[in-house]
N, C-alpha and C positions, 0 to 999 in steps of 0.2 A: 571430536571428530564424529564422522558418521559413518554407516556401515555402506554406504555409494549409492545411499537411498536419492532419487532425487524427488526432490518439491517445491513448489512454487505457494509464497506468501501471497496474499493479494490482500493490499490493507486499503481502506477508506480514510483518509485525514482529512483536517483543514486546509487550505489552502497555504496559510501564514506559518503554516509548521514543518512543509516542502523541505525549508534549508536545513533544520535540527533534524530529521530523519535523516536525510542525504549526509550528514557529520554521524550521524549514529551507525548509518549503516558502512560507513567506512573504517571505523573505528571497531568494529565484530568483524571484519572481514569479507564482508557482502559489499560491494560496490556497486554493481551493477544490478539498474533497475531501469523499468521504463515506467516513466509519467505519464498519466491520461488525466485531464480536466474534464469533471463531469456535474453531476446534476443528480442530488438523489433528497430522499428524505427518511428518517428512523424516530428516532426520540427527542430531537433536537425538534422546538414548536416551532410552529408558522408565526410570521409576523405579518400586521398587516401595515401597508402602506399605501400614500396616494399619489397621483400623477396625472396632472391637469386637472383635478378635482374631483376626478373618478377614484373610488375607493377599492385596494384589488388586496388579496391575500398570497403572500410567498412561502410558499411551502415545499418547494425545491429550494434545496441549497446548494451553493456549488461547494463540490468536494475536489479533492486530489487522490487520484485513483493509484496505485502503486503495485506493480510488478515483480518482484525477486523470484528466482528461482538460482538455489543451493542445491548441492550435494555433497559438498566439503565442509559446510559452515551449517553447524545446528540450526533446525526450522525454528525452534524455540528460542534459538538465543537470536534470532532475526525478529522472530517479535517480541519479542521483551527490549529490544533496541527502538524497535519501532515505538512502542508504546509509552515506553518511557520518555522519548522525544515529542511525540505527538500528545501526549495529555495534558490538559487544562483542567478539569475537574469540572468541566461543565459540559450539561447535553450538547450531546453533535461533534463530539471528540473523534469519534469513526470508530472504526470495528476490523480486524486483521483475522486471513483465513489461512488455514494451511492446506495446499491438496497434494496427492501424489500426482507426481509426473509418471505416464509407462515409457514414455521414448522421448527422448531426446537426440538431434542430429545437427552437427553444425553445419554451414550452407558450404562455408568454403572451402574445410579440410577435407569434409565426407565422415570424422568420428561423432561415435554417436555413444550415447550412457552416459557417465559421469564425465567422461572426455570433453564430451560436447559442451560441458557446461563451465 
C-alpha cells in the first residue's frame, strides 16, 4: 500500500502490446487508464520506405500513450506491470514516467485526494 500519495504513470508502448498491459494492469490492481494513439520517436531507427517511386524516411512511430494514476496501488508496481508486459527486447519498446499528482477531484461526487481517485 501507499501512504495516499497520488501519481500518475504515463508509459509510451507499442501499439501490439495495448492488450498484455491492459491484463497486466488488472492483475496489480490498476484498472483504469486512458489510451491515446500517438506519434513519437527515441531510440527505436528510422526506416526508410517508398511510395509511388518517391523515396521518404519514417521516423515517427506510432506509439500507444498510457495514462494511470494510483494512490492505493504502488507507482512501482504499475510499472514494472507495465514493463514486463510491454517488453520485446528491441529498440522502441517505450519508456514509463512517474509524476506526483498535488490534487485530485472527482467530477460527480465533488471528493477530492485519494477519494477522487
Amino acid at each position: 500500500m501507499t501512504d495516499g500519495e497520488i501519481q500518475m504513470i504515463v508509459a509510451y508502448i507499442r501499439p501490439d502490446k495495448l492488450s498484455a498491459v491492459k491484463k497486466a494492469l488488472v492483475e496489480v490492481g490498476a484498472p483504469s487508464i486512458t489510451v491515446i494513439n500517438v506519434s513519437g520517436r527515441g531510440s527505436q531507427p528510422s526506416k526508410k520506405s517508398q511510395w509511388r517511386g518517391e523515396e521518404y524516411t519514417v521516423d515517427l512511430h506510432q506509439k500507444t500513450k498510457i495514462e494511470c494514476v494510483v494512490a492505493d496501488v504502488p507507482a512501482e508496481d504499475v510499472v514494472d506491470a507495465i514493463s514486463e508486459a510491454a517488453r520485446t527486447g528491441e529498440p522502441g519498446d517505450g519508456k514509463a514516467f512517474v509524476l506526483p499528482v498535488d490534487e485530485a477531484r472527482q467530477i460527480r461526487t465533488g471528493k477530492s485526494g485519494p477519494d477522487a481517485v
